[in-house]
C-alpha positions as CSV (number, residue, x, y, z in Angstrom):
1,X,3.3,83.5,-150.3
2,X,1.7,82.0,-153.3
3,X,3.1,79.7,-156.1
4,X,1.7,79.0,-159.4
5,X,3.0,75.5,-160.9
6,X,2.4,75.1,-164.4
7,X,2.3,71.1,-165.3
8,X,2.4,68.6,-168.2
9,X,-0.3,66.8,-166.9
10,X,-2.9,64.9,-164.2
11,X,-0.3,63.1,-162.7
12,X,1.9,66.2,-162.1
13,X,-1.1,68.4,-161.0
14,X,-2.1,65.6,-158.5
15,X,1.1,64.9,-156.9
16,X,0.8,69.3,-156.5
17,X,-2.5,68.6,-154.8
18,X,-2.3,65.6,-152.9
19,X,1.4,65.9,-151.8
20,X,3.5,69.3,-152.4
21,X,0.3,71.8,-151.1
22,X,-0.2,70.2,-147.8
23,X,3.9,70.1,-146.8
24,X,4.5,73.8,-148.3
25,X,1.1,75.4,-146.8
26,X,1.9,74.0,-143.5
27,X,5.2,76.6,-144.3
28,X,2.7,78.9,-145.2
29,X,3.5,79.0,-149.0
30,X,-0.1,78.2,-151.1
31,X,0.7,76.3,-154.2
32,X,-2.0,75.6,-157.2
33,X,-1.4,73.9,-160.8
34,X,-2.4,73.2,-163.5
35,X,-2.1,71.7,-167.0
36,X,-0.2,73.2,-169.9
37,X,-2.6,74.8,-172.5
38,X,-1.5,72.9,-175.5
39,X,-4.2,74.0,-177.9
40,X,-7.6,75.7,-178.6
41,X,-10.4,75.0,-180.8
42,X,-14.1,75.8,-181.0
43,X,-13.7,77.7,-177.5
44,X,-12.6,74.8,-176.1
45,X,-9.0,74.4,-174.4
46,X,-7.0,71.4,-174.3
47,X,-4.7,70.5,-171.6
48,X,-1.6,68.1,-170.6
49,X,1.0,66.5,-172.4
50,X,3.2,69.5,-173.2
51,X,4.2,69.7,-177.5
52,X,6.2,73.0,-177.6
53,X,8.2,75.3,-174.9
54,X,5.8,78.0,-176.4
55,X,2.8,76.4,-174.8
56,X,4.7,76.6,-171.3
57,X,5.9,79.7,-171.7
58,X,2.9,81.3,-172.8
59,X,0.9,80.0,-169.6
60,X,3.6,81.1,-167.8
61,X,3.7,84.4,-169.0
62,X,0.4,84.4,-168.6
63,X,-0.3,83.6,-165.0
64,X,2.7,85.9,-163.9
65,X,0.6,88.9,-166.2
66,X,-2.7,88.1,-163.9
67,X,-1.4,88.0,-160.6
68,X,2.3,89.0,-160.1
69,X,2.6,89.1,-156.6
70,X,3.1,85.4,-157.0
71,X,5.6,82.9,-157.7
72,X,5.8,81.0,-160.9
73,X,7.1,77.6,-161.6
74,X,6.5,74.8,-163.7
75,X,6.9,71.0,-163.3
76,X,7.5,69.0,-166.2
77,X,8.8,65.5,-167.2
78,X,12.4,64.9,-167.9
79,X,11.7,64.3,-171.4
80,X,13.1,66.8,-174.1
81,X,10.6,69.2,-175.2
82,X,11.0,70.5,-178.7
């Protein structure tokens, strides 16, 4: 089984790395993050520190649209997103 874990940020996407792959791979569920796309510009994307739902949700969407035999999840601060 595979998981996708959309993040706010580094600290999120480490703690994935460091601490939630190795306990859920040894269960034989493969986990990788990363950052929230929160803006484009000059070909460039910017990551972390999620400003809008719409940003989550479109990475979301997105991920699930490229491989849908996976899982998708996000992991966010507590912090009220507007």
């Amino acid at each position: 089984m595979r998981l996708h874990l959309v993040v706010e940020g580094q600290t999120e996407e480490t703690f994935v790395r460091n601490l939630l792959a190795p306990e859920l791979g040894a269960k034989g569920i493969f986990c990788d993050a990363h950052s929230v796309t929160t803006g484009r510009r000059g070909g460039k994307a910017y990551r972390g520190g999620l400003v809008a739902f719409a940003h989550l949700r479109r990475d979301l969407e997105r991920w699930i649209k490229q491989d849908g035999a996976t899982l998708a999840s996000q992991l966010l601060d507590t912090a009220p997103v507007r």
